[in-house]
C-alpha positions as CSV (number, residue, x, y, z in Angstrom):
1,X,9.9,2.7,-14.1
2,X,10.4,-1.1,-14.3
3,X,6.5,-1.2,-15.5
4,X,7.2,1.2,-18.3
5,X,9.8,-1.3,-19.7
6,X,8.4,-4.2,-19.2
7,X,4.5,-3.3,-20.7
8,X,6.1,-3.3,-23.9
9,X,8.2,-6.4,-23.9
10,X,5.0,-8.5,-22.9
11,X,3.0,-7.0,-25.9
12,X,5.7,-8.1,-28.0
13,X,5.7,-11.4,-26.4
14,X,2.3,-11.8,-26.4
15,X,2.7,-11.2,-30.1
16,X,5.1,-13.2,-31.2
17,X,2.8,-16.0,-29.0
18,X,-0.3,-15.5,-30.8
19,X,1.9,-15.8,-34.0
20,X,3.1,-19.0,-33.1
21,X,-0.3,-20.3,-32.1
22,X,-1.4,-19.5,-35.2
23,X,0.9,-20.1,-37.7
24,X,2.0,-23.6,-36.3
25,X,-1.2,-24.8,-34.4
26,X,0.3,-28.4,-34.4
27,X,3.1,-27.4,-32.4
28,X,0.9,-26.4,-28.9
29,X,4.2,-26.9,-26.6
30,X,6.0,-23.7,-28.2
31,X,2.8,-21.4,-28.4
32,X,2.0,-22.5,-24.5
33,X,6.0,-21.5,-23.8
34,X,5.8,-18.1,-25.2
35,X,2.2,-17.1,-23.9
36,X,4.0,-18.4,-20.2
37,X,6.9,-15.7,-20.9
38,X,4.3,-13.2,-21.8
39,X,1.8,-13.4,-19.1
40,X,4.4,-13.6,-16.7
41,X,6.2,-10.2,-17.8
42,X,2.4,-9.1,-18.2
43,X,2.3,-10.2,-14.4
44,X,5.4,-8.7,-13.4
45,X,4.5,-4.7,-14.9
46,X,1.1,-4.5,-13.0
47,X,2.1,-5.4,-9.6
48,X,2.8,-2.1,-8.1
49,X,-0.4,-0.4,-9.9
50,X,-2.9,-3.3,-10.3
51,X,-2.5,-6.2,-8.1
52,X,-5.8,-8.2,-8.7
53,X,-4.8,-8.2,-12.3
54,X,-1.6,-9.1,-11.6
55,X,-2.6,-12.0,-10.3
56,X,-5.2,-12.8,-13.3
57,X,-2.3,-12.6,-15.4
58,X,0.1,-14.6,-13.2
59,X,-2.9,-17.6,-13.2
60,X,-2.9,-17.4,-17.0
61,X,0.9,-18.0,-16.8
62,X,0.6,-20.7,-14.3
63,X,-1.9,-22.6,-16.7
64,X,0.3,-21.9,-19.8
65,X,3.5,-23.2,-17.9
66,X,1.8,-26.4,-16.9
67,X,0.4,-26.4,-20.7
68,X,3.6,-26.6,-21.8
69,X,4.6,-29.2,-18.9
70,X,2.5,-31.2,-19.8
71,X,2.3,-31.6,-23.6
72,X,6.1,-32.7,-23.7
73,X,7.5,-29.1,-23.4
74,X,9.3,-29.9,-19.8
75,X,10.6,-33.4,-21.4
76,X,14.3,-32.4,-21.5
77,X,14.0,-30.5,-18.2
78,X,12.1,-33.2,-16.6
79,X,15.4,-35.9,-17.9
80,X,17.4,-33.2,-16.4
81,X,16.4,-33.4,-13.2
82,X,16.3,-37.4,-12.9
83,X,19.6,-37.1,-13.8
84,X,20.3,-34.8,-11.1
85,X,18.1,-37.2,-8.5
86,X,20.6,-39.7,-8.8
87,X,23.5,-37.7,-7.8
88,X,21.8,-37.0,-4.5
89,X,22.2,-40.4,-2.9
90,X,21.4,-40.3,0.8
91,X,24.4,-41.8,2.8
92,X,23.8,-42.7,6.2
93,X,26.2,-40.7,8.6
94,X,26.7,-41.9,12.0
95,X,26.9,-39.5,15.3
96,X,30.8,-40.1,16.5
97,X,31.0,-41.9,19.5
98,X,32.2,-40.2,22.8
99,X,31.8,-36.4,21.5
């Protein structure tokens, strides 16, 4: 059931990718982004029948994510999580004595 809803919304995606690849090639961050989404629902609807293509479809996705990573697409997400780093200062706790 889930397959038959989500075949559709990963041809759309995988449309409105290739649109964006072509129609604004200078922009390779957004076109990577979109083809992740899409492979990744692509992924997601051929588990239960195919699960070797499944997992052709989730290595596309892997490569499109770290596409996108890594041509300035995970900048505000990478900021992010610095900022969350320095929240997380270790403290050093001692054991109380006598318990």
């Amino acid at each position: 059931m889930i397959a038959i809803l989500l075949t559709p919304a990963s041809l759309c995606a995988q449309a409105c990718a290739l649109a964006l690849i072509l129609l604004r090639p200078h922009d390779r961050k957004t076109g990577a982004g979109a083809s992740c989404i899409a492979n990744a629902l692509a992924a997601a609807a051929r588990i239960p029948e195919n699960p070797p293509l499944a997992g052709v479809f989730a290595g596309v996705a892997a490569y499109f994510a770290w596409l996108w990573w890594h041509s300035g697409g995970g900048d505000d997400t990478k900021r992010r999580l610095r900022s969350w780093a320095r929240a997380f200062t270790p403290v050093r706790r001692t054991a109380p004595i006598g318990a």
